[in-house]
C-alpha positions as a Markdown table, in Angstrom:
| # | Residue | x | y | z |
|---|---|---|---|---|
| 1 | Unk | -18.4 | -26.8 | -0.8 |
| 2 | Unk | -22.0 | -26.7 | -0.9 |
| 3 | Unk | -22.9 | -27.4 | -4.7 |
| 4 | Unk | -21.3 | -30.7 | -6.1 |
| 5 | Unk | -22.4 | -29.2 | -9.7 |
| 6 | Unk | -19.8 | -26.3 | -9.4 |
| 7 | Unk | -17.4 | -27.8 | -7.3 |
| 8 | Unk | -14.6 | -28.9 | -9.6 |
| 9 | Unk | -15.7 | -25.7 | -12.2 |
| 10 | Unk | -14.9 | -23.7 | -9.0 |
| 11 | Unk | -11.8 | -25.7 | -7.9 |
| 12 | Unk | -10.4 | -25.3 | -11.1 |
| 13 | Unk | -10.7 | -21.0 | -10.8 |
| 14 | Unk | -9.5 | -21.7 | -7.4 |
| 15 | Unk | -6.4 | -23.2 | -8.7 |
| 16 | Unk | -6.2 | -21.4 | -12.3 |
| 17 | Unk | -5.9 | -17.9 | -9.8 |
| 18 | Unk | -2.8 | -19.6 | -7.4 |
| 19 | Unk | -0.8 | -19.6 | -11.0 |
| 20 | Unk | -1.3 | -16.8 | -11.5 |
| 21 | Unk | -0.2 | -14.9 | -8.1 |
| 22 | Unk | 2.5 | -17.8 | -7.9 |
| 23 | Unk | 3.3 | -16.3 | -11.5 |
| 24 | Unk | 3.1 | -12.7 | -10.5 |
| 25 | Unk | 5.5 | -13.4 | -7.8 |
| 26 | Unk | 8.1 | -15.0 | -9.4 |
| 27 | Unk | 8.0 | -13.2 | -12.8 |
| 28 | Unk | 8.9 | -16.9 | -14.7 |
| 29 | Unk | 8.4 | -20.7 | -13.6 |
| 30 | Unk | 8.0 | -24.4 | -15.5 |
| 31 | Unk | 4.6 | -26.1 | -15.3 |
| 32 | Unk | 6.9 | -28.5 | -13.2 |
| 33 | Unk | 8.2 | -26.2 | -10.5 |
| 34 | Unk | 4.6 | -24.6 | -10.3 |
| 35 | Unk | 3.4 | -28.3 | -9.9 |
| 36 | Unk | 5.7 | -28.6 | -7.1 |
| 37 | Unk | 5.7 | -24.8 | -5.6 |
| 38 | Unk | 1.4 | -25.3 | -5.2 |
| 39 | Unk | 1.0 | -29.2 | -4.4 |
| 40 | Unk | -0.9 | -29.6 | -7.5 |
| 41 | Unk | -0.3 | -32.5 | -10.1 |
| 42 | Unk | 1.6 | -31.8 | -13.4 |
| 43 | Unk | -1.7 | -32.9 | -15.2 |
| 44 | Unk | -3.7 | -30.2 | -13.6 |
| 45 | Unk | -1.1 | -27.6 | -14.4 |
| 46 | Unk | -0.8 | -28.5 | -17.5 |
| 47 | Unk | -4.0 | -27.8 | -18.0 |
| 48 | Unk | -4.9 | -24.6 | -16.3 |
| 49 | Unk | -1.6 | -23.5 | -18.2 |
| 50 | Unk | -3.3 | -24.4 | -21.2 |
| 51 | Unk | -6.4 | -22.0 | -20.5 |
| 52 | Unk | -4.0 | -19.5 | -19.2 |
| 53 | Unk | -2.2 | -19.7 | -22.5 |
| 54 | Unk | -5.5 | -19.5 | -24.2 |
| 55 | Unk | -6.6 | -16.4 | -22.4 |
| 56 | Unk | -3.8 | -14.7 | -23.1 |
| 57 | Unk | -2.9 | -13.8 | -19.9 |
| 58 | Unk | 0.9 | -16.5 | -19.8 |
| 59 | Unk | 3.2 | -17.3 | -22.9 |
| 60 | Unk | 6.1 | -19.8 | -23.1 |
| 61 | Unk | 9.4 | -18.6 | -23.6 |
| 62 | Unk | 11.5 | -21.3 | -24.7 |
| 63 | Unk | 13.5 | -24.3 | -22.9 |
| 64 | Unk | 14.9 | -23.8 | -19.6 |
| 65 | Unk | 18.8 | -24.5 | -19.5 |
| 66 | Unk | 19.1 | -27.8 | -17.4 |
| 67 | Unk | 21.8 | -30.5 | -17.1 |
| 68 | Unk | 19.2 | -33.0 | -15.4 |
| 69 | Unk | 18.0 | -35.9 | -18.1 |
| 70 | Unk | 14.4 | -36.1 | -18.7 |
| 71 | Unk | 12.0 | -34.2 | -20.7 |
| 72 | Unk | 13.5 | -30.1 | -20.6 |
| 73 | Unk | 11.4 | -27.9 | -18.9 |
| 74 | Unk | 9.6 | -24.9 | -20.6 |
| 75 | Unk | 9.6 | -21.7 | -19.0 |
| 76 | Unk | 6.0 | -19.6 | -18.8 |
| 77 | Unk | 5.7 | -15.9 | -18.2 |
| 78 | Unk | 3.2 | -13.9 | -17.7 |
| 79 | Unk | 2.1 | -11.2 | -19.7 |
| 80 | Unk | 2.1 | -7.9 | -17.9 |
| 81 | Unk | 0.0 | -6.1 | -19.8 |
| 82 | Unk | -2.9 | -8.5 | -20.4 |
| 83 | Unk | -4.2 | -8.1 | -16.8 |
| 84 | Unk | -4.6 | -4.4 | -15.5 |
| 85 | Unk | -5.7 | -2.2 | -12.7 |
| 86 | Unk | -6.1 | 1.0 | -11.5 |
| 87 | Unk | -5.9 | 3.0 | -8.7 |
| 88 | Unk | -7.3 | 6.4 | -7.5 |
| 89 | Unk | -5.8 | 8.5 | -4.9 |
| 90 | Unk | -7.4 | 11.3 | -3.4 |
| 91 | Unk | -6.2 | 13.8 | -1.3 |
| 92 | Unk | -6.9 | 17.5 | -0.1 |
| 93 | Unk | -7.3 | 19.6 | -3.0 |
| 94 | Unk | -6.1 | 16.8 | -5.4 |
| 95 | Unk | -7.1 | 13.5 | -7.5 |
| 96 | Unk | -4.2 | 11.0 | -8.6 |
| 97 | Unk | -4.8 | 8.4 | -10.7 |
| 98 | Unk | -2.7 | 5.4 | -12.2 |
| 99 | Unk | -3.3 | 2.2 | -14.0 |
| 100 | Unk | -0.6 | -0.2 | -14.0 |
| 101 | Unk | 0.1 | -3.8 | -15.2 |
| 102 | Unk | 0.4 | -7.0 | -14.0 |
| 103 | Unk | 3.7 | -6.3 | -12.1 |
| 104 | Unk | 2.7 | -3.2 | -11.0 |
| 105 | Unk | 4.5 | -1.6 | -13.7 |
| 106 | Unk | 3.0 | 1.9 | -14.3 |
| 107 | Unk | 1.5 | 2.7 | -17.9 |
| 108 | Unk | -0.1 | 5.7 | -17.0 |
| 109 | Unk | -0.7 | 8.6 | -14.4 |
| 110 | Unk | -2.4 | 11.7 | -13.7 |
| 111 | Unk | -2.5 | 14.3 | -11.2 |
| 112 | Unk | -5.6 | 16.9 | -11.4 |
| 113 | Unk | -6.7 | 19.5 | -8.7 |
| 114 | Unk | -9.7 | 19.0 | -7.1 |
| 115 | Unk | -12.2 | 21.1 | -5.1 |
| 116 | Unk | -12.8 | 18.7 | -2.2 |
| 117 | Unk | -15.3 | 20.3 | 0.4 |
| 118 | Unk | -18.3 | 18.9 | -0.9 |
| 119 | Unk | -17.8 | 14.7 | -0.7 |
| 120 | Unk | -21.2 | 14.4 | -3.1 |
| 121 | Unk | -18.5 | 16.1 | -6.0 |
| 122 | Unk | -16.1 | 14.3 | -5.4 |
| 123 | Unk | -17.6 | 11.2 | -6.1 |
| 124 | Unk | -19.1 | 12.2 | -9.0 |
| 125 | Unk | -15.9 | 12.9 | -10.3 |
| 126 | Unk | -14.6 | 9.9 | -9.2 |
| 127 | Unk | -17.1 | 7.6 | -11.1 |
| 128 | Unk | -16.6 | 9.9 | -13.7 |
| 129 | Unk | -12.8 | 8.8 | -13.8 |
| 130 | Unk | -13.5 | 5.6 | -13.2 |
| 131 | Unk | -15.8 | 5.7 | -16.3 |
| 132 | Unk | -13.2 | 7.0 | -18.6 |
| 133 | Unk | -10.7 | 4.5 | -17.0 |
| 134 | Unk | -12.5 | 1.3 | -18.1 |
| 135 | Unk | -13.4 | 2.6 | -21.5 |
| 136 | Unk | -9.6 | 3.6 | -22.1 |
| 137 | Unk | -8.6 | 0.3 | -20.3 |
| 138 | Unk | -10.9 | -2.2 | -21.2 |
| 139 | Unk | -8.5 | -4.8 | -19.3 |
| 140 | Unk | -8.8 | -3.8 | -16.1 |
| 141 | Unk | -9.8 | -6.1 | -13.2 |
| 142 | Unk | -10.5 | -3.7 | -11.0 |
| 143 | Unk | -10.1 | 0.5 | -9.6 |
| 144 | Unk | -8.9 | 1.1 | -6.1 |
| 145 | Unk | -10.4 | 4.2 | -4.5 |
| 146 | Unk | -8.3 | 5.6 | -1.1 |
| 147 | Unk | -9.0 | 8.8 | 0.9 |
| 148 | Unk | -6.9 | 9.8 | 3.7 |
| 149 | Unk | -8.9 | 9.0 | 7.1 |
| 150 | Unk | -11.1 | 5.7 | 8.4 |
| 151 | Unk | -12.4 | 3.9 | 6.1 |
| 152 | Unk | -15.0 | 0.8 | 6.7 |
| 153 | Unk | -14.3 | -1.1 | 3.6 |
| 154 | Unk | -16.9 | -3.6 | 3.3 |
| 155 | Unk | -19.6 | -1.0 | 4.3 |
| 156 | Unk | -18.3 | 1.4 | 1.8 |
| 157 | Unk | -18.2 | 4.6 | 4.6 |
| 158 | Unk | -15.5 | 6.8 | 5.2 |
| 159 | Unk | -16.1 | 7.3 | 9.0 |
| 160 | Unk | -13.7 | 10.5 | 9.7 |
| 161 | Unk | -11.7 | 12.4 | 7.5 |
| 162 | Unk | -9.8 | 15.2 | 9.5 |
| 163 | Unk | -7.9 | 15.8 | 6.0 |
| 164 | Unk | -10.8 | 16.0 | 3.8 |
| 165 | Unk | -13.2 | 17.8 | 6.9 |
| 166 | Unk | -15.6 | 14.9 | 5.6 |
| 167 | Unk | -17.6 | 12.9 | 8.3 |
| 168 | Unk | -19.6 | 9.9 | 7.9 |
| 169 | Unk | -19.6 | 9.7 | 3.8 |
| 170 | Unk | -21.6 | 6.5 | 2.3 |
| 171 | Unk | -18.8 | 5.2 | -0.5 |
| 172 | Unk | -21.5 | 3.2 | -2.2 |
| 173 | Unk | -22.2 | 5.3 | -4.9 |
| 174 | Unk | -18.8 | 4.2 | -6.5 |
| 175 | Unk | -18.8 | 0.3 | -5.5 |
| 176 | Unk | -22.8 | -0.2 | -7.1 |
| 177 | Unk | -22.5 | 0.2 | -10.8 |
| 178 | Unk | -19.6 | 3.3 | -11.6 |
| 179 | Unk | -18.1 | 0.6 | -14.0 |
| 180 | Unk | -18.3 | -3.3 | -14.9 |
| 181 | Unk | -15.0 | -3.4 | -13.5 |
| 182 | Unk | -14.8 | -3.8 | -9.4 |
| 183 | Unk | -13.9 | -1.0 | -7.3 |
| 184 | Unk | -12.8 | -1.3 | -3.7 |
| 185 | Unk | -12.1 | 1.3 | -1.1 |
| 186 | Unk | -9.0 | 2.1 | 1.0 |
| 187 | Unk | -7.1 | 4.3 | 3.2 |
| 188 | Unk | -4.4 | 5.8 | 1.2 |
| 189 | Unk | -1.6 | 4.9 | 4.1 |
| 190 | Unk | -2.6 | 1.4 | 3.8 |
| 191 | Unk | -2.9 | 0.8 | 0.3 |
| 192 | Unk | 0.6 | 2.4 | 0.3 |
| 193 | Unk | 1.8 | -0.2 | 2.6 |
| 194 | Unk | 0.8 | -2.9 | 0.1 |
| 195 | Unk | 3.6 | -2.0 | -2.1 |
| 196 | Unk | 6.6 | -2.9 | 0.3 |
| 197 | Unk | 5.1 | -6.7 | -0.1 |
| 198 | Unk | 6.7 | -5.9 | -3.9 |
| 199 | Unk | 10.2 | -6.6 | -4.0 |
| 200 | Unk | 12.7 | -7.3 | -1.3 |
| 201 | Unk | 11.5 | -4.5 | 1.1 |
| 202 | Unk | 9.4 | -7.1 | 3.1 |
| 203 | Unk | 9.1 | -10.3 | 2.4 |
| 204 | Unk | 5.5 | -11.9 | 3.1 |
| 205 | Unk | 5.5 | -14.0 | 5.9 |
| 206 | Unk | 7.1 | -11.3 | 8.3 |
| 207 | Unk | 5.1 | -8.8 | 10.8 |
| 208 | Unk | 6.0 | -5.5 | 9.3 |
| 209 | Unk | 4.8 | -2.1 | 10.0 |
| 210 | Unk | 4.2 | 0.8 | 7.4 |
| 211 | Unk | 4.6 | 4.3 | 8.5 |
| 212 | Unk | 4.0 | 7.3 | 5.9 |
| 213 | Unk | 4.7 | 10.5 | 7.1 |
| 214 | Unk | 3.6 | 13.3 | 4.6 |
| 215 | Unk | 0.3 | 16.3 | 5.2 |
| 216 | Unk | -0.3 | 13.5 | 7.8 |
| 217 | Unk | 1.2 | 10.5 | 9.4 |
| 218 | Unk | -0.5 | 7.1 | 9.1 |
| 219 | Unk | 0.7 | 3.7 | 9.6 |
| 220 | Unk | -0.6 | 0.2 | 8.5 |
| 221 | Unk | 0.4 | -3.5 | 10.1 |
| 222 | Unk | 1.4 | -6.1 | 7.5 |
| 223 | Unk | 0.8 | -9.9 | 8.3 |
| 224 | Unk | 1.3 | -12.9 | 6.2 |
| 225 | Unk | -2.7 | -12.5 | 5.6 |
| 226 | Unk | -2.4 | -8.5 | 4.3 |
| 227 | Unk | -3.5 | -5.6 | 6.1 |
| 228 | Unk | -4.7 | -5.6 | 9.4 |
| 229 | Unk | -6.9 | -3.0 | 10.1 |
| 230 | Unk | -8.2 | -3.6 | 13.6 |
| 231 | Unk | -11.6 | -3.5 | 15.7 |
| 232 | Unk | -13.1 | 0.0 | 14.2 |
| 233 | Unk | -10.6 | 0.1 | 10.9 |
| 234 | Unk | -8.3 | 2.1 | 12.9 |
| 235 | Unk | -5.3 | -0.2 | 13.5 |
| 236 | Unk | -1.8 | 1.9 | 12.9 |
| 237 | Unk | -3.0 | 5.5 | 13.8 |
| 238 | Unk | 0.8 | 6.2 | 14.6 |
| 239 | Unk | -0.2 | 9.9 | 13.4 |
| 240 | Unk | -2.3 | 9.8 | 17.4 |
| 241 | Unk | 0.3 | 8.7 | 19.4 |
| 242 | Unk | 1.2 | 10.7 | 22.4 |
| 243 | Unk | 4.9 | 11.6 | 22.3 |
| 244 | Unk | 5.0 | 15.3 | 23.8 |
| 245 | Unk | 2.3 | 15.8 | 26.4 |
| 246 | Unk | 2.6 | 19.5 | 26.6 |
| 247 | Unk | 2.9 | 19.8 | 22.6 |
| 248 | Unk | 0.6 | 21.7 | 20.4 |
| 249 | Unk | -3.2 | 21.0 | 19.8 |
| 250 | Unk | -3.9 | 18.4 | 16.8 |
| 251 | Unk | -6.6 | 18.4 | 14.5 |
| 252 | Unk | -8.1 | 15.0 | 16.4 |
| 253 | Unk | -8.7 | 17.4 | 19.5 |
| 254 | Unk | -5.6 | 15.7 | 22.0 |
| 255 | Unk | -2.1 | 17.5 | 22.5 |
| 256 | Unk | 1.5 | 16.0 | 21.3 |
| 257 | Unk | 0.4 | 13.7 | 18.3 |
| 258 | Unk | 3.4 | 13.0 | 16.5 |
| 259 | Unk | 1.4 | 14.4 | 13.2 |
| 260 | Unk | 0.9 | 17.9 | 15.1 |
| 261 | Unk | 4.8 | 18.0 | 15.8 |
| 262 | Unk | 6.7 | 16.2 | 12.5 |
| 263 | Unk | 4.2 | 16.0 | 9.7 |
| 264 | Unk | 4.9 | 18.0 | 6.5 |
| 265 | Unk | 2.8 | 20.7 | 7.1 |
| 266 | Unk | 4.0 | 21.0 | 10.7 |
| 267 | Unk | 7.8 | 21.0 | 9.9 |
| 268 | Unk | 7.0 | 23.7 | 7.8 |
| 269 | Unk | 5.5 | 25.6 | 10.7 |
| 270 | Unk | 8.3 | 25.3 | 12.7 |
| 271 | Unk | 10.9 | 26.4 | 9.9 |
| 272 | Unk | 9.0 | 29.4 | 9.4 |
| 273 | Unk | 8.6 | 30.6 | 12.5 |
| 274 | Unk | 12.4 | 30.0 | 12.8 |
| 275 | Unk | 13.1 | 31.9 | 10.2 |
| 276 | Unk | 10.0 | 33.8 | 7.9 |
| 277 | Unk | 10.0 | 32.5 | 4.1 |
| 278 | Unk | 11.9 | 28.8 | 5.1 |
| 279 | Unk | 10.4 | 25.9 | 4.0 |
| 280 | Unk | 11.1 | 22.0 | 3.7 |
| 281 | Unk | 11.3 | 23.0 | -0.2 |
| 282 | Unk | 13.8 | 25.7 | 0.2 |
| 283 | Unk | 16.0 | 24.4 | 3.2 |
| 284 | Unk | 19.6 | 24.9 | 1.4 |
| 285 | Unk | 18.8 | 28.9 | 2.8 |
| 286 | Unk | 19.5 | 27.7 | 6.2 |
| 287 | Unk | 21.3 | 24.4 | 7.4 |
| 288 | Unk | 21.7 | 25.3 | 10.9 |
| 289 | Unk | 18.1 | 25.6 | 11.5 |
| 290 | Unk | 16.6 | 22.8 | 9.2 |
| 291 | Unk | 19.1 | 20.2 | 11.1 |
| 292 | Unk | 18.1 | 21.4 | 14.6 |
| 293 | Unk | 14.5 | 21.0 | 13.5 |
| 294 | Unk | 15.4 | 17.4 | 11.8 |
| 295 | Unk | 17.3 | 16.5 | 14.9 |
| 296 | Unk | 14.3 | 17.1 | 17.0 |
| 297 | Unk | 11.4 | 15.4 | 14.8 |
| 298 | Unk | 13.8 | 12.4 | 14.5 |
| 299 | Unk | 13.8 | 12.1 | 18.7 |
| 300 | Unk | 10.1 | 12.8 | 18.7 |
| 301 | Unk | 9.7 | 10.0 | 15.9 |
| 302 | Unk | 11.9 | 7.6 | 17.7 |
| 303 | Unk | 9.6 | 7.8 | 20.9 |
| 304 | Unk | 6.9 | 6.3 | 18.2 |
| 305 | Unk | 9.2 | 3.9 | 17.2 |
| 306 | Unk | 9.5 | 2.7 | 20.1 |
| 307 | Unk | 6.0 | 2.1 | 21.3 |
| 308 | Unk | 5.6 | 0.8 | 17.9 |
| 309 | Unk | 8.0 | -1.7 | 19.0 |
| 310 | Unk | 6.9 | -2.9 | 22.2 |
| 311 | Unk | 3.2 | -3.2 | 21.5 |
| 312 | Unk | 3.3 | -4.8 | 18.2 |
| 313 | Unk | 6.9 | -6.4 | 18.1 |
| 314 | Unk | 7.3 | -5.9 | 13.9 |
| 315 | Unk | 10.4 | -8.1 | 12.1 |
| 316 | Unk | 10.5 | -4.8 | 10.1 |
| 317 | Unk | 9.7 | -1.2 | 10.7 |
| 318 | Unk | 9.4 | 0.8 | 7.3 |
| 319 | Unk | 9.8 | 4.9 | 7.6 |
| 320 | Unk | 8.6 | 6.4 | 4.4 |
| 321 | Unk | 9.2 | 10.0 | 4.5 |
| 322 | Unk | 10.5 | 12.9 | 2.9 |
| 323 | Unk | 12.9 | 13.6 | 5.6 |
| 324 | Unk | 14.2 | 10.2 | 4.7 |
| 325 | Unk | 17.1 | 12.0 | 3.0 |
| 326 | Unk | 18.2 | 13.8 | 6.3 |
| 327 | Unk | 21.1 | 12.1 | 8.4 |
| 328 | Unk | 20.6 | 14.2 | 11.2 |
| 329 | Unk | 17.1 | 12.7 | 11.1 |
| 330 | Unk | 17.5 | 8.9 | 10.4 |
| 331 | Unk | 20.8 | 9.4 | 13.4 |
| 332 | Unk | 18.3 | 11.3 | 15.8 |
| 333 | Unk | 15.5 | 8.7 | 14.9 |
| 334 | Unk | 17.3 | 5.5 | 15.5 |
| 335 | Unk | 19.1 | 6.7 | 18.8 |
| 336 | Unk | 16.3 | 7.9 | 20.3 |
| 337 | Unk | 14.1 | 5.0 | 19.8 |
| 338 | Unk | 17.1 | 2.7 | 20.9 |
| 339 | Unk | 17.2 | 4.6 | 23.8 |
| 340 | Unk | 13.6 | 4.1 | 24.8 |
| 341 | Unk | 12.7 | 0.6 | 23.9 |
| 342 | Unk | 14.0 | -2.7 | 25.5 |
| 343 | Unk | 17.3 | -4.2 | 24.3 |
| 344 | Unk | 15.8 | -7.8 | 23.1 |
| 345 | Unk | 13.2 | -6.8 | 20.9 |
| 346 | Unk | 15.1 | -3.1 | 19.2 |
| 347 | Unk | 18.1 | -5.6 | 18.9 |
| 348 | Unk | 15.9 | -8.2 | 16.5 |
| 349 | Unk | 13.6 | -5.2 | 14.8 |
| 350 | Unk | 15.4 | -4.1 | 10.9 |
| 351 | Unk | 13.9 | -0.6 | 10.8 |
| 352 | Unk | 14.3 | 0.6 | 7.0 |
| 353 | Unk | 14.6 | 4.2 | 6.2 |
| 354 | Unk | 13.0 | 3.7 | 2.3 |
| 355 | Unk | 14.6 | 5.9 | -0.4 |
| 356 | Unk | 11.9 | 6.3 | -2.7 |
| 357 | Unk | 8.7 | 7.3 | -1.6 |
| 358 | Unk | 5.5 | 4.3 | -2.1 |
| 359 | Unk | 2.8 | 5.5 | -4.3 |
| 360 | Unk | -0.3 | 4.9 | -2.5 |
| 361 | Unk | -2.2 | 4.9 | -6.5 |
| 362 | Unk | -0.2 | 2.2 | -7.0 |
| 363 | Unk | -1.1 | 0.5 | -4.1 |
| 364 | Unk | -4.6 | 0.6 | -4.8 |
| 365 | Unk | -4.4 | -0.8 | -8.1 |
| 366 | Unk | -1.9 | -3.6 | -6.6 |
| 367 | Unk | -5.5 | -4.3 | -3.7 |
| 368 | Unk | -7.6 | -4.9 | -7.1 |
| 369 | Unk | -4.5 | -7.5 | -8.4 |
| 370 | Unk | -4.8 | -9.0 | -5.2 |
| 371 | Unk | -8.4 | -9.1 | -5.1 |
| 372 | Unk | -9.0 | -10.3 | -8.6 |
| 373 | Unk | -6.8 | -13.5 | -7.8 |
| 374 | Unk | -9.0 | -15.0 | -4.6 |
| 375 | Unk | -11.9 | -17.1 | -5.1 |
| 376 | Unk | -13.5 | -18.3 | -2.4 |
| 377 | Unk | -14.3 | -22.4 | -1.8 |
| 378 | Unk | -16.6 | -21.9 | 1.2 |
């Protein structure tokens, strides 16, 4: 700590933004038990409770039920909706926005079409939103921006955009003055992944390993210190992996890419060509063809899976996806990659077939939570 002037000011923060994410996380506590949970003294807590209290942002909610003699405990909540974020989602052809609370409750959402071939629009537009966002939500700590492709988030530049045909976009237009509020860049896949930390998907201090599989297929790897996004912001490209050498040409320029053969957009090529007029949307028409087709993608899938398994050895293995729903899928899926990976390590991996789709929106706005609670001592 180099200043001694605004070393306990900053301690305090320090310590004032652990209750809060200790808060967040388990909903209700006693300044005793949040004493105890963060190595703090009662005295402290007591205090920051105090400002917290003062703020707005915690109220008490009356004596905990105890049989234990001494002075009772008395349980603090936070307030969800005093502490808000928001997060911005854009796509091909689309803008999704959504601000939600404290919990990550949503209060509101949005979905507008969007013209995006020319990236200089689309940030305009975006600040715009953002704009409108803080004035409508003067509580927000913060707006999350994500694009599908690589993004360097402390530069502000999305490098490649295969999605969006962009290349090389500076982002800095909307982190330099769009709003008072912060705003932060993502990938979409891996703000998405954020949200299995919520809940009992995945717990925190597990290796887990998102993989979204919609227009495209990304993947993001989760460590007890967030996100990891590799050398050149590229870790969990799943959507790249080689799984059928002699397969059709991807948009990245190789052949096989598990996105060319079992994203959205190429399931529905292969249902129409099966059969003209089928689609994902309308597969009821014709069972027969939509389970060979589900059948196969799951193999092709579990081949990921596996090398998924071997080189980064997850606790769990998330699959969000809309075939999520298809047992001839999830069956084809887990045999196939069963059948390709080594006994130990399948054996000790919980891959989880989620049943309702992560919003990537509202993992952006759960980044700015996240954000707005470190402070850094150094």
């Amino acid at each position: 700590m180099k200043d001694s002037g605004k070393g306990p000011a900053l301690l305090r923060h320090y310590n004032e933004k652990r209750v809060l994410a200790y808060l967040r996380q388990q909903k209700i506590s006693s300044r005793l038990d949040i004493s105890r949970a963060l190595a703090l003294s009662k005295n402290t807590i007591s205090l920051i409770v105090d400002d917290l209290l003062a703020l707005g942002y915690v109220e008490e909610q009356g004596v905990a039920q105890t049989s234990s003699i001494g002075r009772p405990k008395i349980h603090v909540a936070l307030k969800p909706s005093a502490i808000k974020a928001a997060g911005i989602m854009i796509e091909r052809h689309r803008l999704h926005w959504m601000v939600c609370d404290y919990f990550s409750d949503i209060i509101a959402s949005q979905t507008h079409s969007l013209d995006t071939s020319d990236p200089q629009q689309v940030l305009a537009t975006i600040a715009s939103y953002c704009q409108q966002l803080q004035q409508e939500y003067p509580e927000l700590v913060g707006i999350g921006v994500g694009f599908p492709g690589i993004v360097e988030q402390q530069a502000g530049i999305l490098h490649v955009s295969s999605h969006l045909g962009w290349g090389e976009v500076s982002l800095q237009p909307l982190l330099s003055g769009s709003t008072s509020a912060p705003v932060a860049v993502w990938n979409n896949v891996k703000a998405a992944a954020l949200i299995a930390r919520q809940g009992e998907i995945s717990s925190e201090d597990e290796i887990c390993f998102y993989l979204r599989i919609g227009e495209g297929i990304g993947g993001a790897l989760l460590t007890e210190h967030g996100v990891y996004s590799g050398g050149s912001w590229t870790a969990g490209e799943v959507g790249h992996l080689s799984v059928f050498p002699d397969g059709p040409l991807c948009s990245c320029g190789q052949h096989g890419c598990l996105e060319s053969l079992i994203s959205f957009s190429a399931i529905n090529r292969q249902l129409e060509q099966q059969q003209p007029g089928l689609s994902w949307d309308n597969r009821q028409s014709a069972p027969e063809i939509v389970n060979q087709v589900m059948a196969q993608a799951g193999e092709l899938l579990g081949k990921a899976l596996s090398q998924i398994i071997h080189l980064v050895n997850p606790k769990t293995l998330l699959i969000d996806c809309p075939y999520n729903e298809h047992p001839l899928f999830i069956e084809h899926t887990l045999a196939a990659a069963k059948k390709l990976t080594l006994t130990f390590p399948f054996s000790r991996t919980h891959i989880t077939f989620v049943s309702e789709r992560l919003n990537p929106a509202q993992g952006l706005a759960l980044a700015m939570i996240q954000r707005f609670e470190q402070v850094s001592l150094a």
